[in-house]
N, C-alpha and C positions, 0 to 999 in steps of 0.2 A: 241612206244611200251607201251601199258597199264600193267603193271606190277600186277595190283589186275587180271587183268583174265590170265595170266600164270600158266600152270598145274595147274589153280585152285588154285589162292594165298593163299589159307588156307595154302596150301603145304610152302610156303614165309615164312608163320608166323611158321608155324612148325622146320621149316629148317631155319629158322633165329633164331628161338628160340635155342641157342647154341648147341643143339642137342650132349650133349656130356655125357657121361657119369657121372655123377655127384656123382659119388662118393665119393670123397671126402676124405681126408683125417681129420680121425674123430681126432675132437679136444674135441669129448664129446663119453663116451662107450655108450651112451644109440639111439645117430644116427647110423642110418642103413649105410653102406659103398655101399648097392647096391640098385638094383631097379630104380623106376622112380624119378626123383629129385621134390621133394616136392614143391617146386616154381615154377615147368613146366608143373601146371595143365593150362586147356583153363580158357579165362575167361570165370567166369560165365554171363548166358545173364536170362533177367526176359524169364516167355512166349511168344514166336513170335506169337501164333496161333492167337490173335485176328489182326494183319496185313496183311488187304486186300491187296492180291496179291503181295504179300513181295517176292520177287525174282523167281517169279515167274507170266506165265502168269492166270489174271483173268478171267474169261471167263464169261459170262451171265448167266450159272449157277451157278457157285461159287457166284453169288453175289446174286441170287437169295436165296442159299441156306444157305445164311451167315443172311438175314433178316429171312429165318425161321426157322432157330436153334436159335434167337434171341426171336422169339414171342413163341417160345415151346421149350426154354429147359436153359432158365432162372431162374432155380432152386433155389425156396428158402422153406426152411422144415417149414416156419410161415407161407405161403401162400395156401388156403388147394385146390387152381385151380391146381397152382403146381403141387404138389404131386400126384393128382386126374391123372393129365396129362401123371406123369411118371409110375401109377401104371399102367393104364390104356395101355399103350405102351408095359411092359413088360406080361400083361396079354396076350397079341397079339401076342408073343414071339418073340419082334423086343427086341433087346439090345444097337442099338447102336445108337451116336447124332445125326446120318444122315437122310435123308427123302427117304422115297422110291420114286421111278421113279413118281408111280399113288402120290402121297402127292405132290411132289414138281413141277410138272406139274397140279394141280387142285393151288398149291399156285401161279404159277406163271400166270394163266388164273385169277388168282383176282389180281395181279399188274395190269396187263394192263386194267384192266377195270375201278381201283379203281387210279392208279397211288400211286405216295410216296407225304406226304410234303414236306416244304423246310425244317423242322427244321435239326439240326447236333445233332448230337447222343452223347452229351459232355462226356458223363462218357466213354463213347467207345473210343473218340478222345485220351481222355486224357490218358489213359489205354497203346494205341499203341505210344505215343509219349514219354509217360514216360521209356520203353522199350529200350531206345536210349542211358539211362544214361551209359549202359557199354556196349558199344557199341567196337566190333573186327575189327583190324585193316581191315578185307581183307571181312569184310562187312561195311565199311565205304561211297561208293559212293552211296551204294544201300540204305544205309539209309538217307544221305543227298538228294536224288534223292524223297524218301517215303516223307522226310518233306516237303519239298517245296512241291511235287505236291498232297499233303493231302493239305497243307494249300490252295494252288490257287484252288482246286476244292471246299473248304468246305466254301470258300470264294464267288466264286462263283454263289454259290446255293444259299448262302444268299441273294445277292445283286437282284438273277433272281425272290427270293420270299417276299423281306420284303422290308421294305418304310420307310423313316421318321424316329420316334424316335426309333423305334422297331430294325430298321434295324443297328441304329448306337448301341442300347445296344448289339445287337446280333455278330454285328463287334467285336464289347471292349471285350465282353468274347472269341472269336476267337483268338482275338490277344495275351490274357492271355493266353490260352490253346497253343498256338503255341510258343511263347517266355517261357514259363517254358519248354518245351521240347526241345527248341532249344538249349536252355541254359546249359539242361540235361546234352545234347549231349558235345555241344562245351567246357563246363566245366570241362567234367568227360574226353573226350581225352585229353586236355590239360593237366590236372596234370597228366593222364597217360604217358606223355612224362616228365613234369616236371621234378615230381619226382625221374624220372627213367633213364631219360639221362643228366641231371643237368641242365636244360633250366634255363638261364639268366632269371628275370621278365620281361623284354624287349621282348626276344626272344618268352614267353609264350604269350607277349600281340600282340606281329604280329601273332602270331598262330590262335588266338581268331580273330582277324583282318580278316586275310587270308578266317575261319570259315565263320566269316558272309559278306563277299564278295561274296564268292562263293553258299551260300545257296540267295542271292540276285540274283545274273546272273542267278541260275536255275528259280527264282520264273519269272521273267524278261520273260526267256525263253518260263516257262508255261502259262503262262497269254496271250502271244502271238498265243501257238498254240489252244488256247479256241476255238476261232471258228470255225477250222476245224473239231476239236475232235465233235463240238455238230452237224457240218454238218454230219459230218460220222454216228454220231447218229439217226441224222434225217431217215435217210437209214436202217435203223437196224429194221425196218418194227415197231408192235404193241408195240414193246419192247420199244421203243424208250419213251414209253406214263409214266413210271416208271424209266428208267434209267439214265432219264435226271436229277433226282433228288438223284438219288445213286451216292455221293459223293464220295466214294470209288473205282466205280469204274469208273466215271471220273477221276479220279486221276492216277489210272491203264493205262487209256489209254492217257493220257499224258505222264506218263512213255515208253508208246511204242513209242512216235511220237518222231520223227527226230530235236532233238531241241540242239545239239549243236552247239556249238560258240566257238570263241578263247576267253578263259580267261585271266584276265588281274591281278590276286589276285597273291601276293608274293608265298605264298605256294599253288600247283596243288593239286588236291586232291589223286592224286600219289606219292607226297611225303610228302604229310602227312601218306599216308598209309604206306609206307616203314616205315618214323619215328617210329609210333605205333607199327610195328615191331620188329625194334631192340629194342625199349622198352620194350615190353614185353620179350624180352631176355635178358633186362638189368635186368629186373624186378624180372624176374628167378631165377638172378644169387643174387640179391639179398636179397629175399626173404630165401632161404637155406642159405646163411651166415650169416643172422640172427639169424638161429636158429644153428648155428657153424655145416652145412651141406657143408660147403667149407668151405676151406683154402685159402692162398695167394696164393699160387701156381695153385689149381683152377679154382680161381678167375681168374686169368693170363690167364690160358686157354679159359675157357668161356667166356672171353670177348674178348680175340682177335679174337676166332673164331664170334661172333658178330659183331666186328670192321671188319671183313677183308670182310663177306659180305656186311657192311653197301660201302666198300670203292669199293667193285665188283661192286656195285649197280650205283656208281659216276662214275664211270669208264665207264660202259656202256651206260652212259646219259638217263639213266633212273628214276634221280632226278633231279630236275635243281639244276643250282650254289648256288644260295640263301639256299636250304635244304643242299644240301654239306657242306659249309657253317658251318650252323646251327649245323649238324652232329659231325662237324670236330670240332667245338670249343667250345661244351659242352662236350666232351669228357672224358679230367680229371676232368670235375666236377662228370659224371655220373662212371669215374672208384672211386673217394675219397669216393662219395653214398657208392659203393660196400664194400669196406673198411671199412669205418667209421659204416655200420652195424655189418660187424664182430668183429671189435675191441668192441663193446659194449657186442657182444653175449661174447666175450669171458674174457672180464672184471665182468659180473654179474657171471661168474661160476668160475673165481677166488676166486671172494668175497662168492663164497657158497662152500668153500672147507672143505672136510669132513673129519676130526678129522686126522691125518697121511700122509697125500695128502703133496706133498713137495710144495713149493711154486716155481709157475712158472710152475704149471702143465695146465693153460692157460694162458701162455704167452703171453703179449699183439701181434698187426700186426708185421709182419717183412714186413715193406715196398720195402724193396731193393727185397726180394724174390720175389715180386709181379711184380715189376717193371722190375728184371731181365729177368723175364721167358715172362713178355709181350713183352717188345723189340723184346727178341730174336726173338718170336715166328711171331712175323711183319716186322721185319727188312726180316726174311725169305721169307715172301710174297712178297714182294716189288722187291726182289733179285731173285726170283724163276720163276717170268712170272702169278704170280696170283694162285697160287696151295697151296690153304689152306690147305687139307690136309698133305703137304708136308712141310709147315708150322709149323705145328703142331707135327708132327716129329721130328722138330729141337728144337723146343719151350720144348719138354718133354725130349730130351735128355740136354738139358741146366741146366730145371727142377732138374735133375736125381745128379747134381754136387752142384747147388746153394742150394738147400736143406742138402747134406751133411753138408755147412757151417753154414746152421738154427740150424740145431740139436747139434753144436758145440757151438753157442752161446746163446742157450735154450736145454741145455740135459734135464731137466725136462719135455718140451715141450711135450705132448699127441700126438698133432697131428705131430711133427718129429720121428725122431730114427725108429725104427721096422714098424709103420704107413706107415711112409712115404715110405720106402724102399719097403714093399709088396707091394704099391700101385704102385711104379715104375716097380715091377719085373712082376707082372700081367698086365702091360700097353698094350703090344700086343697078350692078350692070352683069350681065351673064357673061359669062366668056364663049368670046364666038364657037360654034359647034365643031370647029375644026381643031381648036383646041381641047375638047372633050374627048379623053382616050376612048377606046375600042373599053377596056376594064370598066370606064365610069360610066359607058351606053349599057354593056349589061346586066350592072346593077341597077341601072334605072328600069330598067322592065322585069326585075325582078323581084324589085319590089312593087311595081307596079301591079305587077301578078296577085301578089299578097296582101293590095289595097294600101301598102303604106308608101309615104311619101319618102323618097330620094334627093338628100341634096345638094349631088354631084350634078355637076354643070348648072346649077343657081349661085344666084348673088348669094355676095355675103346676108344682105339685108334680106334676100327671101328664104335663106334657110330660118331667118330667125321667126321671118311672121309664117312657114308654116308649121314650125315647131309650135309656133303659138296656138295657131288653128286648132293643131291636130290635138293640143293637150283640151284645151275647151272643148272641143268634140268629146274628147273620151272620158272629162268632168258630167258630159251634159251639159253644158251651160255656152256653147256657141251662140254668141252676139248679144248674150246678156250683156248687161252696165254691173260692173261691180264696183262699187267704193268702196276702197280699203280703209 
């Protein structure tokens, strides 16, 4: 079972992302106690638009129509053809960067007549490769899939047009523009997990290992299916006299051709993906305790709702052993991460205490608090048949007693006493609809729209069971029993 295309693994990465209400018990008045948790934005990604055929199929127009929004609408306000080009468009009262039917059918009667060169469009190459550096978990195959089969077509085209010394400088920059973006990539995931789940240096260097294995078996892959793709080309009638040199979208249609194999790399590019997941829920959760938008308590929460899918996930051998593994004994490195951010958030706002403020009004971590309400809240899972949400039930009633003891050995403490108690006594209750802003109604229908669930205006305790929901749905495995 491929786990990136389940209900659409973005869903994974959403529903992995602790999906909990994060509220928080403020240990600072000027964070918000509601709303969307400040650490569980997506990542941000550069512009896709310039990758040919990026998850998507490219077709002979689209690649048509990519070389001529390239020669007319390369916009620059020093160049006076330029300008000439765009007034000239909008005098016509066309507005947009597209070609009309008659333009892009007279452009594409001068391909076949005139055909493309070999050269590679470096500043383009570089552009869509660069693109990789932050790169999401639940588009991770499809961009490893883009690298390789850009590099073996643009490889390719080289080799079919150049000779001699020309061809070997023409290689050497290839291979720059492909190794900086490969690098990008396997770089920028890597510390995404480092950072985030406590990856051993060992561990991060098989990651990187694992990386450029598998982007070798795809190139391995593509290089083999060359000949076919440019037979099928040959077929493709006049077109064939231009297309053979559009690297782009040879590259596309090696992405269509049948080129799996069994891999033989440590980590699948499946459980690299899961990992980058829980990562980015580790990330979340640490990200807000940074800025003292959690507490120990949580923290405890959010990550074991993290943990218990990362262990849903092992459970239904939907990572192999070696990422289990991995998972399983970086663990307390990535829950001390979690920690070790808030104990600093909440050390510098000791140290900026404001004339009257008693001392101990941010009391350093209470470890045990964190540790208590985690156990509890796992030892439940384990004991339950796999029913995170039912989990997390026990986890907050545990919560609701080991906090009493925090506020007894930090009465000064912000985030215990009256904090904490409202946040436990609202734990299963929505906030009336009059307190739902006008901003959190229209994100509920708009994710409604999109079939994904919103957990603006729910309880704390229902964002967590429908996180839970929505991640078993997108495993497959809604209302199974799993023992961990």
């Amino acid at each position: 079972m491929n786990i990136s295309n389940i209900g659409n693994i973005p869903s994974i990465a959403g529903q992995i992302t602790t999906g909990a209400p994060q509220a928080g018990f403020r240990c600072d008045p000027a964070v918000s106690s509601g709303g969307t948790p400040q650490g569980s934005a997506p990542l941000l990604h550069l512009d896709l638009s310039d990758r040919k055929g990026w998850q998507q199929d490219y077709s002979i127009r689209d690649a048509a129509e990519s070389l001529w929004k390239k020669e007319n609408f390369n916009f620059n306000i020093f160049d006076s053809a330029s300008i000439q080009r765009m007034q000239d468009r909008v005098r016509q009262g066309i507005y947009t960067m597209k070609p009309s039917d008659a333009e892009l059918s007279a452009y594409i009667d001068t391909l076949r007549q005139n055909g493309l060169d070999g050269s590679v469009d470096w500043s383009g190459l570089t552009r869509e490769l660069e693109a990789f550096k932050t790169i999401a978990p639940e588009e991770l195959e499809d961009g490893l899939d883009y690298l390789a089969s850009r590099c073996t077509a643009a490889r390719d085209k080289l080799e079919r047009n150049y000779t001699g010394e020309e061809l070997t400088v023409q290689l050497a920059k290839l291979e720059e523009v492909y190794q900086a973006g490969k690098s990008g990539l396997i770089d920028g995931y890597t510390q995404l997990l480092q950072d985030n789940l406590g990856l051993s240096d060992s561990d991060a260097q098989a990651v990187r290992d694992s990386f450029s294995s598998i982007l070798a078996e795809k190139e391995e892959a593509y290089r083999g299916a060359l000949k076919q793709v440019h037979e099928d080309m040959e077929r493709s009638g006049p077109d064939s006299v231009w297309l053979k040199n559009h690297d782009a979208y040879i590259a596309s249609r090696l992405r269509a051709a049948d080129t799996a194999g069994r891999s033989k790399v440590r980590y699948s590019v499946q459980d690299l993906t899961a990992a980058g997941q829980i990562a980015q829920s580790y990330r979340a959760e640490i990200a807000d305790a940074s800025i003292c938008g959690r507490n120990e308590a949580t923290l405890a929460l959010g990550l074991s709702m993290a943990d218990m899918k990362a262990e849903t996930l092992i459970s239904k051998g939907l990572v192999s052993e070696s990422m289990a593994a991995l998972l399983r004994n970086s663990r307390a490195q990535g829950h001390e991460n979690a920690l070790a951010a808030l104990d600093q958030a909440l050390a510098q706002r000791e140290s900026g205490l404001a004339p009257g403020e008693p001392k101990g009004t941010f009391a350093p971590v209470d470890r045990a608090v964190f540790q208590g309400i985690y156990d509890a809240t796992m030892n439940a899972y384990r004991q339950n048949g796999g029913d995170g949400a039912g989990a997390i039930r026990t986890g907050a009633s545990y919560g609701q007693s080991v906090t009493v003891q925090a506020t007894a050995r930090n009465p000064n403490a912000l985030r215990w006493g009256i904090n904490i108690e409202s946040y436990w006594e609202d734990f299963y209750t929505a906030p009336d609809a009059k307190d739902v802003s006008p901003l959190e109604k229209n994100v509920n229908r708009l994710m409604e729209q999109i079939g994904k669930t919103s957990g603006l205006g729910s309880s704390a305790y229902q964002r967590y069971a429908d996180s839970w929901r929505d991640f078993l749905t997108a495993v497959g495995g809604n209302g199974l029993s799993i023992r961990a």
